[in-house]
C-alpha positions as CSV (number, residue, x, y, z in Angstrom):
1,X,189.5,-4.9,-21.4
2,X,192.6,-2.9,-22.2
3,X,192.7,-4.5,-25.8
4,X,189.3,-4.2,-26.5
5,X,189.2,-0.2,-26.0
6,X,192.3,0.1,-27.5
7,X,191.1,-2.2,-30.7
8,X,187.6,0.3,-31.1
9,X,190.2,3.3,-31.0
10,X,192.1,1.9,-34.0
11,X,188.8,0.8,-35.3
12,X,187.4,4.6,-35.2
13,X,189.8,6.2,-36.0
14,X,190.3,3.8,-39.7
15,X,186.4,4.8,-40.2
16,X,186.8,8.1,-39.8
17,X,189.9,8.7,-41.6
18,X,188.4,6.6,-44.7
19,X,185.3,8.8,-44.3
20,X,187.2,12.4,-44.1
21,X,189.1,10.5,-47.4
22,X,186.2,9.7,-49.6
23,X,184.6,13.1,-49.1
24,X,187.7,14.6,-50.3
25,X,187.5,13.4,-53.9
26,X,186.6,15.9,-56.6
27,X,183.4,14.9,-58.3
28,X,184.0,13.9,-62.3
29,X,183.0,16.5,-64.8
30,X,184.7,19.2,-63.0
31,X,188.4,20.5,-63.7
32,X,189.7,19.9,-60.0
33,X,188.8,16.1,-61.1
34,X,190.8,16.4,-64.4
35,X,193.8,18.3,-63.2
36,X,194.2,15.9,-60.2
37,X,194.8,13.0,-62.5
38,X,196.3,14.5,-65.6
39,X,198.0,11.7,-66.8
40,X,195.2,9.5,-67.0
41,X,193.4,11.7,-69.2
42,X,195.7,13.3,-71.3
43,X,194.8,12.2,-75.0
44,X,191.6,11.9,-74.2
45,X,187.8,13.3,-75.0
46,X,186.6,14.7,-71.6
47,X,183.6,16.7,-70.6
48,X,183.1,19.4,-67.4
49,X,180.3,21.2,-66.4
50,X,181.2,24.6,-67.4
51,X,179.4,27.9,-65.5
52,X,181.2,30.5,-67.1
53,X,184.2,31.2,-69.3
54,X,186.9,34.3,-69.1
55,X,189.7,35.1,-71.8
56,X,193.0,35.2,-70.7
57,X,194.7,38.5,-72.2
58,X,198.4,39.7,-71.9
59,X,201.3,37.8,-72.1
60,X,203.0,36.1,-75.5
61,X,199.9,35.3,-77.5
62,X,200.2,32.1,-79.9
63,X,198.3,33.2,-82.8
64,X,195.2,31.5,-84.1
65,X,194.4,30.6,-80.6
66,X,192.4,32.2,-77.9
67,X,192.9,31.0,-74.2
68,X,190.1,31.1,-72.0
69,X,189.9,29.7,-68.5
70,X,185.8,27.5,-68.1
71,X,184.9,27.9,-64.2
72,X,183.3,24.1,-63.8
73,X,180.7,22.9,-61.0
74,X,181.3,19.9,-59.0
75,X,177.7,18.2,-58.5
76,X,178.7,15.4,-57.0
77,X,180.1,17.5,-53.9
78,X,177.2,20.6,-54.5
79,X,180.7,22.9,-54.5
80,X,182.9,24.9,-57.4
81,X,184.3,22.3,-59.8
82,X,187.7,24.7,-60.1
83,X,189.1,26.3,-63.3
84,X,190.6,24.7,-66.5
85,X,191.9,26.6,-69.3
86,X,190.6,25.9,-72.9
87,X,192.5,26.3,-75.8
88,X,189.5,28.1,-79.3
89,X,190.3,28.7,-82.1
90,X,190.5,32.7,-82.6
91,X,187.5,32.8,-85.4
92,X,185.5,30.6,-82.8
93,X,186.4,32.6,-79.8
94,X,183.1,34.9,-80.1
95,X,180.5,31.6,-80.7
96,X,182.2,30.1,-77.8
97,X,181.8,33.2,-75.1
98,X,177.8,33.4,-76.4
99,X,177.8,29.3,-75.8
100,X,178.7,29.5,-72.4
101,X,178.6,32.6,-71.2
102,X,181.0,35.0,-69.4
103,X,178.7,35.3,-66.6
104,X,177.8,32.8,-64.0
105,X,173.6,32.5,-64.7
106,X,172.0,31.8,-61.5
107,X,168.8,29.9,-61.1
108,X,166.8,32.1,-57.6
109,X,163.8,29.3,-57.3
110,X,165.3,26.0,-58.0
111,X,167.3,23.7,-56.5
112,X,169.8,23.6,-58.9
113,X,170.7,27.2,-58.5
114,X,173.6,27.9,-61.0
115,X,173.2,26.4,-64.4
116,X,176.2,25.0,-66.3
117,X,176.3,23.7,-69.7
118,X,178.6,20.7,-71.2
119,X,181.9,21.6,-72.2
120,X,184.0,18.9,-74.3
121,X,187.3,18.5,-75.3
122,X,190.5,16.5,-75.6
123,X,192.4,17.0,-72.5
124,X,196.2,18.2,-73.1
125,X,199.6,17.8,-70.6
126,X,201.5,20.0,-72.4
127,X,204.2,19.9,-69.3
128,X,204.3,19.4,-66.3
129,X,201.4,21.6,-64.3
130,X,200.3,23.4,-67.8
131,X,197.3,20.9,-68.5
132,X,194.4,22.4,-71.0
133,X,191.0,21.4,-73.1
134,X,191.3,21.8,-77.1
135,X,187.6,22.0,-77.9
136,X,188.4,22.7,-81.5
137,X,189.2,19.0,-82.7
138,X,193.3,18.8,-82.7
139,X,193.8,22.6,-84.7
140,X,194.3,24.6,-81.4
141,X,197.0,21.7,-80.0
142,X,199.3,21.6,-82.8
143,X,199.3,25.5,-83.1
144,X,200.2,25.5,-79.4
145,X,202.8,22.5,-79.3
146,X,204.4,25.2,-82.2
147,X,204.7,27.7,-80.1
148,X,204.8,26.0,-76.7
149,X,206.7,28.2,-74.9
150,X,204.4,31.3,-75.4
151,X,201.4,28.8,-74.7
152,X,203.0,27.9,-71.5
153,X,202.4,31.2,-70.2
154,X,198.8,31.5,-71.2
155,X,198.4,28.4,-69.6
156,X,200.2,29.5,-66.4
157,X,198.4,32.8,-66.2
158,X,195.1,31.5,-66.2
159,X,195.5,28.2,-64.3
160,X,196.5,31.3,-61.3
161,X,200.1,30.8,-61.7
162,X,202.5,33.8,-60.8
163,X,204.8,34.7,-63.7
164,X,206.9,37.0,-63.6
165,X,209.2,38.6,-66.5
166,X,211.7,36.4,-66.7
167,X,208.9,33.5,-68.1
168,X,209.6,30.9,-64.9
169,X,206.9,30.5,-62.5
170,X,207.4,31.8,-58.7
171,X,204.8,28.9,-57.7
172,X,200.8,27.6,-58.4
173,X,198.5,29.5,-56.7
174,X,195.1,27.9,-58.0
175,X,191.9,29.7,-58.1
176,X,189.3,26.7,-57.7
């Protein structure tokens, strides 16, 4: 009797643990996905749900290229997708704020209550933790792997990284 009640304990415990773990999984097309298996991807065409988009100002800029940081869905888990940052073009930045907004648009009487639209891009690792979308088709990466340094810190300030004068980061701190 003893190992029976001690094998459905083990047995529970397995099917809850492997429940809690499947749960946990970000849901594809958002940037917590992406970001949480960067190697995978980098090189590679990818597409999130994008809700809203925000420019990243201050800091060493690398000219030619804006930084913005798209705020993504996550449908699969009804829940916020997390932030990305997205390397434009600067004479593109303007089309791509009117494309997808800098405002979350909220639906009152439908299911689906905050609409997003398809972002795409080729996902970038430019180092360790500093991962990005170039929508512009390759321009915006090699302007950034010139001035990668500068680019860093863009990257760092709008993924929610601390930096402070000195250019080295104090930790992540991830707004998702």
């Amino acid at each position: 009797m003893k190992k029976i009640t001690y094998l459905l304990v083990i047995l529970c415990s397995l099917a809850l643990s492997s429940m809690a773990f499947a749960g946990s999984e970000a849901g594809k097309d958002s940037a917590r996905y992406y970001k949480s298996h960067p190697v995978e991807f980098d090189g590679k065409h990818v597409d999130v749900d994008c809700v809203m988009v925000t420019r990243i100002n201050g800091g060493p800029q690398v000219d030619g290229v804006a930084f913005f940081v798209a705020h993504t869905k996550d449908d699969d888990n009804q829940a916020r997708g997390g932030s990305i940052v997205v390397a434009v073009l600067e004479d593109k930045a303007d089309s791509f704020v009117r494309k997808y907004g800098d405002t979350v648009d909220r639906n009152r009487g439908s299911t689906e209550k905050v609409d997003s639209k398809r972002l795409r891009g080729v996902f970038n690792v430019l180092d360790s933790g500093h991962v990005y979308i170039d929508v512009s088709g390759g321009e915006a990466h090699e302007l950034i792997l010139e001035h990668k340094d500068s680019a860093k810190g863009n990257i760092g300030r709008g993924d929610g990284g601390v930096l402070p004068s000195n250019g080295k980061s104090k930790g992540k701190k991830f707004k998702q």
